[in-house]
N, C-alpha and C positions, 0 to 999 in steps of 0.2 A: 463379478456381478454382471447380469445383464444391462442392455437398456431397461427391458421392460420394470424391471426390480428398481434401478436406479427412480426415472421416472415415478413408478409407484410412495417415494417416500414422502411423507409425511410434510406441510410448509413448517418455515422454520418457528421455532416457539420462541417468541417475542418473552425476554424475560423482565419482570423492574427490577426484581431483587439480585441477588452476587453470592456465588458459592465460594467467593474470596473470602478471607478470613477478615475480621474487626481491623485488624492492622495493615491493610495491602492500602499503598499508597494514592489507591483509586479513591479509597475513602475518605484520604485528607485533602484531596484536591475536588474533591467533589461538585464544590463552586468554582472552578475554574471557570474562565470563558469558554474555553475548550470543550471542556468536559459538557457543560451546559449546553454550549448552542449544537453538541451532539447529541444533545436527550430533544432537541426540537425548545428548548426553555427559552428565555429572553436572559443574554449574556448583559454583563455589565458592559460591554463592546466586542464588536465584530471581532472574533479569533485571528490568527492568521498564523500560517507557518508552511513552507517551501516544501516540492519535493526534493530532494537532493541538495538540501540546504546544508547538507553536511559532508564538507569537501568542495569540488569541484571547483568553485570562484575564489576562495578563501587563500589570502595568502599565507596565513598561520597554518590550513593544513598542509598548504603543499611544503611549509619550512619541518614539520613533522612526518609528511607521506616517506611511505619506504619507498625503496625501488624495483619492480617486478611485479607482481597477482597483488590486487586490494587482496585477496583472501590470506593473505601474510599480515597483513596489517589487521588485517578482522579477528586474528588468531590470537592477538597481545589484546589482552581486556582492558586493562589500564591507557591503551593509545585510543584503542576503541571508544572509549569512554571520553577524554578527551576530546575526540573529535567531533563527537556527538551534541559537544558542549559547547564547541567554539560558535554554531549560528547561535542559542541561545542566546550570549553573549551579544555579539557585537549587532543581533540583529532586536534581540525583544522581543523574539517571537513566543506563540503561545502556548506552544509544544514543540517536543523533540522526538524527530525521528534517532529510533536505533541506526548506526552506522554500522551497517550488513549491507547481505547480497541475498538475493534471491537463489543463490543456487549453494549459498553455504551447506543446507543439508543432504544437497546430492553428493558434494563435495565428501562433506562427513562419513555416508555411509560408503564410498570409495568406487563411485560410477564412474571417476575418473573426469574429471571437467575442473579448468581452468579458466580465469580471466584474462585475458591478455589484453597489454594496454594495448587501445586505439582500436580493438576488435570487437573484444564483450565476451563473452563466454564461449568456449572452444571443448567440445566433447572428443576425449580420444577417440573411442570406440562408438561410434551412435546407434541408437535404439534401432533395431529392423526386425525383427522375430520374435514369438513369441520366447527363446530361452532368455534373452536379454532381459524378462520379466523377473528373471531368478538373480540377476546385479542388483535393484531395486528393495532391500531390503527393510525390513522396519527399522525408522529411527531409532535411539536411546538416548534422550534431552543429556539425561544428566551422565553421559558417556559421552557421547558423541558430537554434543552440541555445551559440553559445562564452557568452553570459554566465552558464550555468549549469553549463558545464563550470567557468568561471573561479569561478564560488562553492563547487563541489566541490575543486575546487585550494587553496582557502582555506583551506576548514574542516580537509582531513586532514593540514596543518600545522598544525592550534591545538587538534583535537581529542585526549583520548585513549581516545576511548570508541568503538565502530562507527560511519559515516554509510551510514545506509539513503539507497537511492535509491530513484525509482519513478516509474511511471508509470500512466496509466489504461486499464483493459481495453478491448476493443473495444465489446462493449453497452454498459458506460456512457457509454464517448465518444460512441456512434452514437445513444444516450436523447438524448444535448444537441445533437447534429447535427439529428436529424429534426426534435424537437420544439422546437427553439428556444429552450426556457430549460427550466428543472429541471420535472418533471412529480409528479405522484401517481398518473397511470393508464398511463402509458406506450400511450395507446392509439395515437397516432402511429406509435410505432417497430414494436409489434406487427403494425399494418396491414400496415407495410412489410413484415416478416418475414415473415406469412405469407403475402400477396398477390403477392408477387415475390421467391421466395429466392434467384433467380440472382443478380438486383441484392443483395439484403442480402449475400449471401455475397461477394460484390465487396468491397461497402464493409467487411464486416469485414476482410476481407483485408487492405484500404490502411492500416486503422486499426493492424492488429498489424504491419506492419509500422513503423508510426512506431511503436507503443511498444517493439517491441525495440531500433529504431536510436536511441531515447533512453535507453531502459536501460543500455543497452551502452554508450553514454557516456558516463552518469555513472558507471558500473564502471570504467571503464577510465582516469576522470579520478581516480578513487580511493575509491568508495563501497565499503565492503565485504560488502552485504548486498543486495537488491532485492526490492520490495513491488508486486504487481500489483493495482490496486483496481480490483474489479469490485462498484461500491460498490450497485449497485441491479440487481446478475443477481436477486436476493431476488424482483423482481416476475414471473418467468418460473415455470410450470409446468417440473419435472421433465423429464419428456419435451419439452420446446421447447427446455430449457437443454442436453440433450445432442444436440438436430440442427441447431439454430442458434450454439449459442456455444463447447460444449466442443471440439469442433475445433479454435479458433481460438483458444484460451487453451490448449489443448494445443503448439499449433506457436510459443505464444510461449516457452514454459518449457523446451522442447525446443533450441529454436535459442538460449535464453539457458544453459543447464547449462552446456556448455563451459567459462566464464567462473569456473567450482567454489565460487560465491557461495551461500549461504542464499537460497532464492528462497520471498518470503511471496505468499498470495492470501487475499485479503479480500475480504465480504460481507456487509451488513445483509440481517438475514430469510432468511440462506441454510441453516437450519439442514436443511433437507430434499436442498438441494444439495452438502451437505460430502464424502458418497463420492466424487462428482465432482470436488468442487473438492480433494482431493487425488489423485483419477486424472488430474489433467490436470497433473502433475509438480512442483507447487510441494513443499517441503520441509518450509515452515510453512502452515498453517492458520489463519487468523484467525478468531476465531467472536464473535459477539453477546452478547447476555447472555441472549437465547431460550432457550438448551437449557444446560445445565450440563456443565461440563468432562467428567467420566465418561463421559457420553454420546456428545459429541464426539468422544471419541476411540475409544469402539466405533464410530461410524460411520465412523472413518475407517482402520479396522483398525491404531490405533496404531503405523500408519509414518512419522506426520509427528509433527514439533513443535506443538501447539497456541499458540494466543496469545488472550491475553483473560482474563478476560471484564465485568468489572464494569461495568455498566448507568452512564453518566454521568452520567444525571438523580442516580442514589444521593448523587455527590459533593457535592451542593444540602444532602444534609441534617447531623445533628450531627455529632462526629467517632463519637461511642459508636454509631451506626446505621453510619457508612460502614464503622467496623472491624472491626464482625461480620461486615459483609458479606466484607471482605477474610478474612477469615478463613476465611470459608466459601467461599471459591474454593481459598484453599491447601488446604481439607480436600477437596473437590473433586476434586482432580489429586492428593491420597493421594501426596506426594511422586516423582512419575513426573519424572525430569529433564528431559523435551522440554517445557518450560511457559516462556513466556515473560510475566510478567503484563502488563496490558494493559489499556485499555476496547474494551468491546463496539463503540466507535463513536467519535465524536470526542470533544474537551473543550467544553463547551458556554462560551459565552463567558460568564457569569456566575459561573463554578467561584471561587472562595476558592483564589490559589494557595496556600495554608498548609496545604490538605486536601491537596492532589493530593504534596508535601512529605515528609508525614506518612505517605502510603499509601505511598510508596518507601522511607521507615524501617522501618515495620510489616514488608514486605513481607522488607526485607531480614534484619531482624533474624528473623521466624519463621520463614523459608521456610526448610524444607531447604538446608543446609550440603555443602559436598561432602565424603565419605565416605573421600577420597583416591582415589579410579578416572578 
């Protein structure tokens, strides 16, 4: 695809209705808080539910975590499942994130990339050429991806809360492709970007198409929500993020509505990119803890649902410091239903789960009550 082609398609098509079948668990949970204060509705109370709530602080998981690549442990559905289920649990939150990785389906189709603890994702061989386009192959959900469909199958029999699915954006997959393992300057990927857009626009293209064909799988095995992280678009200029990426996070949002799911998109340091990152069809907003709810939502002309924002370093400190701060998110969003609460970012593995507990009690007992509408 070119730009010019990319660029040319079409905004995305806002759907009400669901080409999910009468039985997809979207449909039974429909009055969730969740589900709701994603449609922009007035929840019976503020949502709430962690990024990376699943693992990292948790002493249950780490009494189950294997030893070596999370992608071993991503590979047994019945652990996966599990583990997906332990914040539920002990925190009361409103949803469940899938317990996955953003690069399981590079993984699957055999580009060669591992996690490694204390690094993040390590590419053997990294992208530099247009042949390296020919490693990139089309997914196969139900070949290549069944052990994650079979963890989604798990959980929305043991669950009663939403299961978010997701997958990772085209930049940031394409940040761990070029560069080889996680970066701070992303000078790599930029090279690419702008020294040869034909090639980058390729490779984003190969890339958005594995994330909608794993999206859409885990939709349709029964997740009822889906979250695009585009966790480091944050290092791109404005103008670079609308000719190299918004295209292609537009044509994934676009090809995924149909599906009539809550579609979230997330960004660290994207506070400059939020117009965009809801012109390009997602439904929710993820934001940082950079710019203050109010804000957010004038930039994003208050047609999406926000999510966020509490800064996760905050949750290190006492409870009296973390619950001003929650506080002052809920004054923030001035009761506006479309608020999903949230951190700015992930749960840092040293978090006290008795904080993160505690901010889901707070949050439920002050937030805005629903009104009856």
């Amino acid at each position: 695809m070119t730009p010019g082609k990319s660029a040319a398609r079409s905004a995305p098509v806002r759907t009400t209705g669901s080409a999910l079948g009468p039985d997809h668990p979207s449909h039974r949970l429909v009055d969730s808080p969740y589900l709701r204060a994603c449609r922009g509705e007035r929840p019976s109370r503020v949502p709430v539910w962690f990024q990376r709530q699943a693992g990292r602080s948790l002493p249950e998981y780490r009494s189950l975590r294997r030893e070596g690549s999370i992608l071993d442990t991503i590979a047994d559905p019945e652990l996966s499942a599990e583990i997906t289920m332990q914040p539920v649990r002990r925190y009361g939150v409103d949803a469940a994130i899938l317990y996955s990785d953003i690069v399981v389906p590079l993984q699957a189709i055999g580009f060669g990339v591992d996690v490694v603890p204390g690094v993040g994702p390590v590419i053997d061989r990294p992208f530099e050429t247009e042949a390296d386009l020919d490693r990139l192959r089309p997914v196969e959900p139900d070949v290549d991806l069944a052990h994650v469909e079979a963890t989604v199958r798990i959980l929305v029999d043991e669950l009663d809360v939403p299961l978010i699915g997701f997958a990772g954006a085209p930049f940031t997959l394409a940040s761990y492709l070029v560069e080889g393992r996680p970066s701070r300057t992303y000078g790599r990927t930029k090279a690419l970007m702008l020294d040869n857009p034909g090639l980058w626009h390729r490779l984003m293209d190969r890339l958005a198409d594995l994330s909608v064909a794993s999206i859409r799988s885990q939709v349709l095995a029964g997740a009822s929500a889906l979250q695009l992280f585009d966790s480091w678009a944050g290092a791109l200029s404005p103008r670079d993020y609308a000719e190299f990426v918004l295209p292609h996070s537009r044509r994934i949002f676009n090809e995924l509505s149909p599906l009539g799911v809550p579609m979230a998109h997330f960004g660290v340091g994207t506070g400059e990119l939020l117009s965009m990152f809801a012109e390009a069809g997602a439904t929710v907003v993820g934001i940082d803890w950079r710019i203050p709810l109010d804000e957010a939502r004038r930039r994003t002309g208050g047609q999406v649902t926000l999510q966020g924002n509490l800064d996760p370093a905050v949750c290190l400190a006492s409870w009296p410091t973390v619950a001003r701060r929650v506080r002052r998110i809920l004054q923030d969003n001035d009761g506006h239903p479309g608020h999903v609460f949230n951190l700015g970012h992930g749960v840092l593995p040293e978090t006290d789960p008795d904080i993160l507990r505690r901010v889901v009690e707070l949050v439920h007992q002050e937030g805005p009550a629903s009104n009856g509408d």
